[in-house]
TIRO-370432 format. One record per atom (N, C-alpha, C): y, z, x. Coordinates in pm, whole numbers, plus 50000, padded with zeros to 5 digits. Atoms other than C-alpha are relative to their C-alpha. Layout:
<recs>
YZX...
</recs>
This chain:
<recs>
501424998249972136554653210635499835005050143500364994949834135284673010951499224988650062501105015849896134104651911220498815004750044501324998649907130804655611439500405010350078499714995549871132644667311715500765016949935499684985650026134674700111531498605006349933501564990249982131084706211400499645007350080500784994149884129474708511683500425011450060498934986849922132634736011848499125007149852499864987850069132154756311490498635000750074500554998050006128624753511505499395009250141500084989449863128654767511896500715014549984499124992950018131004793611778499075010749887501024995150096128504803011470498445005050103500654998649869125904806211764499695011450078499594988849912127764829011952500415012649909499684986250079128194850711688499045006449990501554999650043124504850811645499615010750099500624990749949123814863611943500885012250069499024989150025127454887011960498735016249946500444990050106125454906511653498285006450058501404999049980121494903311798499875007650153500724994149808121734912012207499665013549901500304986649973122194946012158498425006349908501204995250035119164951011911498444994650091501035008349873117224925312167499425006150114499704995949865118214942512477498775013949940501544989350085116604977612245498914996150019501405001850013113534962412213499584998950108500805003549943112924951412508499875009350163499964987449959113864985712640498655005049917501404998150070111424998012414498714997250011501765004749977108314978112497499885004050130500544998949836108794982312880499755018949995500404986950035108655021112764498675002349995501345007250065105365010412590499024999750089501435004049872103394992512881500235005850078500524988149924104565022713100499145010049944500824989850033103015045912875498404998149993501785000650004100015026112813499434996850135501065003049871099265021413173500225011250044499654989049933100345059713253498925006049926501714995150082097215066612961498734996350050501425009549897095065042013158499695009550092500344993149845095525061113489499405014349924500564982650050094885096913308498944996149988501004999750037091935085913171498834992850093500755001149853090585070613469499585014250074500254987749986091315102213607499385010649958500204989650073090015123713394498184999749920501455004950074086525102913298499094997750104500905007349912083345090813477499744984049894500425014250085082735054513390499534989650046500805004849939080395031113495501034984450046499485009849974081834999413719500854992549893499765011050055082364974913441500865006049925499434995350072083934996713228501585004550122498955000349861086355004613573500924986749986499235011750011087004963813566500704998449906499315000250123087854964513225501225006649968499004994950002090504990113264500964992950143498985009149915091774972813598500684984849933499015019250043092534938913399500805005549863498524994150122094384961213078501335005650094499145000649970096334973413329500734984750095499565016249925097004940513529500784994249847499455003250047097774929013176501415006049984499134991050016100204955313081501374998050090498995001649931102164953313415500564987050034499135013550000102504915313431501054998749834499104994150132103994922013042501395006750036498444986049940106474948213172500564993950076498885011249884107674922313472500594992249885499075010550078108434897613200500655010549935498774998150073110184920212978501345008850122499335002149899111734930913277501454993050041499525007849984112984902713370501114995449926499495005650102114064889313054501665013050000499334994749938115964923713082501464999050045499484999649871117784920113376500654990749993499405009949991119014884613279500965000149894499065000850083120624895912987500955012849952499274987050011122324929513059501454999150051498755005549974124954910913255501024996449876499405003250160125564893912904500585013049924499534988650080125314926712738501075006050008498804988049941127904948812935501214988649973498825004350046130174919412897500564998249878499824995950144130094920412523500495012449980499344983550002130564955912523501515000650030498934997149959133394954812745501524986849939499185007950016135164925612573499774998549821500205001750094134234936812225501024999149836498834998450036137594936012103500434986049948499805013950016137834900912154498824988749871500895003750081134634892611959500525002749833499684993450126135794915811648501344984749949498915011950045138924889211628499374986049956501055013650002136274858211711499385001149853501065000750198134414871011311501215001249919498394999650132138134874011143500094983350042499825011349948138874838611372498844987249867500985006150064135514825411211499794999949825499675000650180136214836810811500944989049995499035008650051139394817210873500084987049978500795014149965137864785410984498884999549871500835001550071135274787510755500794995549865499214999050105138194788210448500584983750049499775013949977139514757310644499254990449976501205010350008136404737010638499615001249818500145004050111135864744410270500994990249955498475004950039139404735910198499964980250036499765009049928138984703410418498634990749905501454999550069135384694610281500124998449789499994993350127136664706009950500904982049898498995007750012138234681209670501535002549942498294999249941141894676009729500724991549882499445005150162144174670209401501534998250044498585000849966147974663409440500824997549855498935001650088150664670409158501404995450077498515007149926153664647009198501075010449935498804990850037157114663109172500774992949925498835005150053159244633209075498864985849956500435016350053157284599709040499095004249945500885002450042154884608808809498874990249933500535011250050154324576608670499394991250067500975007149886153014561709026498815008949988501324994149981150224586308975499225000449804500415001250111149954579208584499905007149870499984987050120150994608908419501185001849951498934999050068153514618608212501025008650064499394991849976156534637908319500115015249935500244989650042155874678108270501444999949892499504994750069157984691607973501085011050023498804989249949160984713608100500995006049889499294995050106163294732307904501774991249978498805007649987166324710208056499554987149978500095018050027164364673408023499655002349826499724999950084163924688307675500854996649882498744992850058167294700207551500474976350048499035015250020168344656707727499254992149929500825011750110165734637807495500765008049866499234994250154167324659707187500924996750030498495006449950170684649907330499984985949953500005016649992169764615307363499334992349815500515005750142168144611807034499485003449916
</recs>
């Protein structure tokens, strides 16, 4: 039976696979949005530029962009904290590819382990209650014998 404690390793290991497979579409996105709230605050300014518009309607575009660029710091950020991660995945992705063969194999263990466990005797069959298999030589000595 698995214990608590090799749980817990697979289950960190299952984890890290998780996010092995997810940065890089993560990291995308969040390339992607900071794309986004530059463009929509690079539409803001044009159209500032480009309009007359009475005060309030002025404030109203100063707080979409205020939103926009506090948005873009966080994804930013977020970013920036996980590109370190990224490039090291990349550059050690060799090692990961082994870590998802590593992880089928373990996984075959834990059924196996988990799994139920039968045992054919070789010689004492009768401590386990069964008859001795039928051979062609324990045959041929019961016809001998009688």
């Amino acid at each position: 039976m698995e214990s608590a404690e090799t749980a817990k390793i697979r289950k960190t290991i299952e984890d890290l696979a998780v996010i092995v497979r997810t940065l890089p579409v993560t990291i995308e996105t969040l390339t992607e949005e900071i794309t986004r709230c530059e463009a929509a605050t690079m539409d803001i300014d044009h159209w500032l530029e480009l309009n007359e518009f009475p005060a309030r309607v002025g404030g109203r575009m100063s707080k979409k962009i205020k939103e926009l660029r506090l948005k873009r710091r966080d994804l930013k950020d977020n970013l920036m904290i996980l590109t370190p991660i990224h490039e090291f995945l990349i550059a050690h992705s060799s090692a990961f590819k082994q870590m998802d063969k590593m992880r089928g194999e373990v996984r075959k263990k834990v059924a196996y382990v988990n799994g139920e466990r039968s045992y054919t005797p070789r010689v004492l069959h009768e401590l386990f209650g069964q008859e001795p298999p039928v051979t062609t030589c324990s045959a041929a000595m019961r016809k001998a014998e009688g």
